[in-house]
N, C-alpha and C positions, 0 to 999 in steps of 0.2 A: 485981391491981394497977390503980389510978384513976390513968389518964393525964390532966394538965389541958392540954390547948390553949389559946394566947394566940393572936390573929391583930388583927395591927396593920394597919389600914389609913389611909393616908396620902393626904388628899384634895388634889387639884394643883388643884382647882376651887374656887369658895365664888362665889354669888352669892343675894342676901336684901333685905331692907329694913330700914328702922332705923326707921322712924314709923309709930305706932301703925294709920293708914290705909292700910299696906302698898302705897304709893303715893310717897308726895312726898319719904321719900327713901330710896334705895338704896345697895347697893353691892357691886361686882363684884372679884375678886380671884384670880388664876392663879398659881400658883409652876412652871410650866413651863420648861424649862430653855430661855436663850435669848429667852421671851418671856413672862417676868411683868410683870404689872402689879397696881395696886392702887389700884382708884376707888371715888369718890361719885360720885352723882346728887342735886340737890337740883329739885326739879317749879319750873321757872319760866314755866310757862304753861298755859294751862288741856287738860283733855281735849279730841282729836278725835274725833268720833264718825263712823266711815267710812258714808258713804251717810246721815248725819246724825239716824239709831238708833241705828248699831252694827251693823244686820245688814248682814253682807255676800254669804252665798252664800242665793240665791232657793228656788226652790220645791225640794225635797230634802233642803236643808242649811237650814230654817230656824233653827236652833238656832245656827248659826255666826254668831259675834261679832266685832269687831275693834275696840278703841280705844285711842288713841295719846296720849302725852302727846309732843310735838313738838320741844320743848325744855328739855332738864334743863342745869340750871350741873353742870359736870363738874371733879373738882379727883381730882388724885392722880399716882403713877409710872407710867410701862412702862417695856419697855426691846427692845432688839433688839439681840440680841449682846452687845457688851459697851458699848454705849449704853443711856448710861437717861437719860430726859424727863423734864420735869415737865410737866404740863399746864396750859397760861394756861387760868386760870378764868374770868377776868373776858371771853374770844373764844370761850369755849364753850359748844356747846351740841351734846345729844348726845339723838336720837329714840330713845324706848322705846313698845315699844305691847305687845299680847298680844291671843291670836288661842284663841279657842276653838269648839269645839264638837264636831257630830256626826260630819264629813269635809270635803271640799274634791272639787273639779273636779279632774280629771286634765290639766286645760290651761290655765291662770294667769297673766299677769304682773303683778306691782305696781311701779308708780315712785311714790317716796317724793324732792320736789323741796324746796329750798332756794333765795328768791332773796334775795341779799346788799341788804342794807343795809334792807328790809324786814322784817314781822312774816308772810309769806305762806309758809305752810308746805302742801303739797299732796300727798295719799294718792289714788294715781288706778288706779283696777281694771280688768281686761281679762281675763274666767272667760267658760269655754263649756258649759254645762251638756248633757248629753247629751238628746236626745228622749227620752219626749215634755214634758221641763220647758220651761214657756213665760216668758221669753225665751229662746231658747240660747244668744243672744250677750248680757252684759253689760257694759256701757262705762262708767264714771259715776268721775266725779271730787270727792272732799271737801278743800274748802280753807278753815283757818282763817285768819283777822287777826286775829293777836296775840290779843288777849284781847277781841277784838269782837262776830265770829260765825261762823256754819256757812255756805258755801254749796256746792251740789252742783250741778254740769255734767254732761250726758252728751255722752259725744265719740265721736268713732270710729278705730279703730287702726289702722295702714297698716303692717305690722313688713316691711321690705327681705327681696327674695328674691336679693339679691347682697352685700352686703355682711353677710356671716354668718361665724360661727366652730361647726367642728364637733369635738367631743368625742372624746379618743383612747377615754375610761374608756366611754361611753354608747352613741357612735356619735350621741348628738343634736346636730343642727347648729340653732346658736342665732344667731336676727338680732342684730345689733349698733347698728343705728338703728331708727328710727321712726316717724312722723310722727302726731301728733295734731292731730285737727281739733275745736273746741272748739263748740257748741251756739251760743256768745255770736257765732262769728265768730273768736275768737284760734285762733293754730297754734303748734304748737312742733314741733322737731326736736329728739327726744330721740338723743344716739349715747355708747353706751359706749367709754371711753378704749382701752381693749385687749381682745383676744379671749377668752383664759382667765383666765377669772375664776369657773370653774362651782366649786361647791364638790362632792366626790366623796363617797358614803358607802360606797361599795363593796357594795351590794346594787339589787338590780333593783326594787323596786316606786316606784309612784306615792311624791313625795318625800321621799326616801331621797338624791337629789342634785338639785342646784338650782344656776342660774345664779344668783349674786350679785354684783354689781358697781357700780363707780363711773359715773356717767355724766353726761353735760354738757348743757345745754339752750337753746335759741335759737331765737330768734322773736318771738311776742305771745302773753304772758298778764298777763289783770289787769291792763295799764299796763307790765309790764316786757317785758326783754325777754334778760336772760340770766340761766340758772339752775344749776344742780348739784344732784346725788341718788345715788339708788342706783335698781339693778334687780333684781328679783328676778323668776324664769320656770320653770316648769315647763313644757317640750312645746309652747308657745304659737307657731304661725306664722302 
């Protein structure tokens, strides 16, 4: 007797592009019970190039890339719960980048900053490479204007050893401000809104879970002087 097997699989995911340059425009789509959604991207500003190549991690990871497009027009649904949104298109804008290569540092953070009413979009890095890779510590900041140009700062990171939030899943106790001192002379105070915000994958190696979160910004950069972002960390103090 020839048994036939059918096996349906049902994807709750789907994320692609729709233009031919697998770039300018996308779109992402969840049927998750409670929080679907279903967006575009349309590319409305030019690539960043982090460290204004694209490479980001030094000697080891020469191979590691990273570039961002800053700001996509964003149009489509979610919903949460039994709310569903539309997204104003014409107030949006929504960062995509992609990150490749050979590995990464075991010690990382990125802020990825927004300042209102400007074209100032800023990818700013903070990885510690193990000995004997020279530098160990790297600091550098890529910031576009709008569709002007690249430039790159090196700063230095001051992550708080008291105002931190630690991990029930990890046990990692992750700083929650920051202080950047900027090469030009600007500073910011980077502080995330709320403590947990780690995202958990439930297995132990290097990024498997990761700090991600909202965070808010104040001081002097480039002429302004308040911002918004996000944070992303691995193990970084």
């Amino acid at each position: 007797m020839l048994a036939l097997m059918i096996v349906v699989y049902v994807l709750s995911y789907g994320f692609g592009a729709t233009s031919e340059d697998k770039i300018s425009s996308l779109y992402a789509s969840n049927s998750v019970k409670d929080y679907p959604y279903d967006l575009t991207f349309e590319a409305k500003s030019k690539v960043l190039l982090n460290g204004g190549n694209g490479v980001i991690f030094g000697q080891g990871y020469t191979n590691s890339t990273e570039w961002a497009i800053p700001a996509l027009k964003t149009n489509g649904t979610f919903s949460v719960g039994e709310g569903k949104f539309q997204v104003d298109a014409a107030k949006s804008f929504t960062w995509y980048d992609r990150q490749a290569g050979n590995g990464a540092p075991q010690s990382w953070a990125w802020f990825q900053l927004h300042f209102p009413g400007t074209a100032i979009k800023a990818s700013i890095w903070a990885y510690d490479l193990a000995a004997p890779a020279v530098p160990t510590e790297n600091r550098f900041a890529t910031i576009r204007f709008g569709e002007e140009a690249h430039l790159v700062l090196p700063y230095t990171l001051i992550a708080s050893t008291t105002n931190v939030w630690k991990s029930d899943h990890t046990n990692v106790t992750y700083p929650l401000s920051w202080t950047l001192n900027f090469e030009n002379g600007d500073k910011l105070e980077d502080n995330s809104v709320r403590g947990d915000q780690e995202i958990y994958g439930g297995r132990e190696q290097i990024g498997n879970s990761v700090y991600a979160g909202f965070i808010e910004a104040k001081g002097k950069f480039l002429g302004q002087h308040a911002g918004f972002g996000v944070v992303e960390m691995i193990q970084l103090r």
